[in-house]
N, C-alpha and C positions, 0 to 999 in steps of 0.2 A: 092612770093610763092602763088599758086591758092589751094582753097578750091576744094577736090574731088566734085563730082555734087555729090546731094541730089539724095537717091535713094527710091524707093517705092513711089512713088507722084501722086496723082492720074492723069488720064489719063485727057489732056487738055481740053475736052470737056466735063468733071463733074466739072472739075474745072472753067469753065467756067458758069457752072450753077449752081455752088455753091453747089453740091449735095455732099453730105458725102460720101466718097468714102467707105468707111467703111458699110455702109449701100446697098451700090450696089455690095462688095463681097459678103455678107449674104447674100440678093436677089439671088446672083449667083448663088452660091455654096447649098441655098434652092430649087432653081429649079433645078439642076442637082442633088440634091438627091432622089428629087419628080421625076426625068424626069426615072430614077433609080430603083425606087417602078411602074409606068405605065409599065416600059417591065419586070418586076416579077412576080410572081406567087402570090406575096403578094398584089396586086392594087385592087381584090376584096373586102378586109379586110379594106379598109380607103376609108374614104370621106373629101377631101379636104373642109376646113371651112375657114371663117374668110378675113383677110385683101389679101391676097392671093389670095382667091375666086374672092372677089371683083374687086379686078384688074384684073383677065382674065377676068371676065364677063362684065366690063365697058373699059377696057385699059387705066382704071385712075388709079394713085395713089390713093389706097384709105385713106393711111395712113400709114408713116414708118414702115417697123417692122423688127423684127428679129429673130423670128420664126417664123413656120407651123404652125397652128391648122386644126384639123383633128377629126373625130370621127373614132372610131374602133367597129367592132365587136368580140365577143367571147371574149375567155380569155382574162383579165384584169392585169396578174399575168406581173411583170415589166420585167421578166428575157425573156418574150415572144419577148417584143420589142429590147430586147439588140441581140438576137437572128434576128430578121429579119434585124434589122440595121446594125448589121455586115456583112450578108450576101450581101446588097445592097451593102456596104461601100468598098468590094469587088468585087461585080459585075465588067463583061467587057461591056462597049460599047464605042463609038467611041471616042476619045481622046476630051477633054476638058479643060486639062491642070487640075483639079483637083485630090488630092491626099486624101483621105479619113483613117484617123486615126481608123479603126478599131480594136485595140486593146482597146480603151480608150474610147467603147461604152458604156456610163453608161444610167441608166432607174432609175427611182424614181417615188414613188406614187405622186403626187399633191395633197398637206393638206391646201393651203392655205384658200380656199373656202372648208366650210363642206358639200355646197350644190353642188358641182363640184367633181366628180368623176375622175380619170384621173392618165395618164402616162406623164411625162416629160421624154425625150432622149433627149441626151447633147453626142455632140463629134465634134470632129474639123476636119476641111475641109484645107489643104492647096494649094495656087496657088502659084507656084513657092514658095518664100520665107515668102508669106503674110499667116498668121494665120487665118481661117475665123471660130468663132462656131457656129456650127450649132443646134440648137433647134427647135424639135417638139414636142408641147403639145398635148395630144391625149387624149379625152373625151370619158365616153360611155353612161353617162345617157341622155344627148339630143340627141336620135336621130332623123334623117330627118325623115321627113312622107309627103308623094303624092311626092313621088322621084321614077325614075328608080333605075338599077344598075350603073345609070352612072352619078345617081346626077340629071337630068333634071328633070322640075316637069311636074308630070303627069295632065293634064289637063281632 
């Protein structure tokens, strides 16, 4: 009698460079909800931050992660974000294979640092059968300065 094959395994070529599969959903399923916010009404309102940033602007790793960090403008109030996040989380654009749980869009202040200001959004993404969370931390008291509207610095 043969054992059914092992299902959900990462795909031979992270397995093959050792990379956590798990961490290249998150990445996934992070940039398709960023890719999601860039054709919204809402991609004025955020400035991509952090480990994120750094990878597009080098195309290194700059270091695992598994959220967004982002700064926002305007209201700060968390039910704002729950509001734009579902919106995206049902947005249409072209097939991706992800499935976005917008009902289960939750917002909370961020108290851990008294000196960090901030939104945390938490909701799940799935690809076929795989669970991915998604987390975006969203700052307002640093903001950029000698930035366009598009993040570049102004020289």
């Amino acid at each position: 009698m043969s054992n059914p094959p092992p299902k959900n395994l990462p795909p031979p070529s992270a397995r093959a460079r050792n990379d956590d599969f798990g961490l290249i959903l998150v990445k996934y399923g992070l940039e398709r909800i960023l890719y999601r916010l860039s054709r919204s009404a809402h991609r004025e309102v955020f400035v991509l931050k952090g480990a994120l940033l750094f990878e597009l602007w080098t195309h290194k790793t700059y270091r695992p992660t598994r959220d967004a960090d982002s700064l926002a403008r305007g209201d700060n109030a968390p039910e704002r974000f729950v509001h734009i996040f579902r919106e995206l989380s049902v947005m249409e654009v072209e097939p991706d294979g992800l499935t976005f749980d917008s009902d289960r869009v939750q917002a909370e202040r961020i108290t851990e640092d008294a000196d960090y200001e901030g939104v945390r959004v938490t909701f799940t993404a799935y690809l076929d059968r795989a669970r991915i969370p998604i987390q975006i931390d969203i700052g307002f008291e640093d903001a950029p300065t000698n930035c366009d509207r598009r993040g570049n610095t102004i020289r």
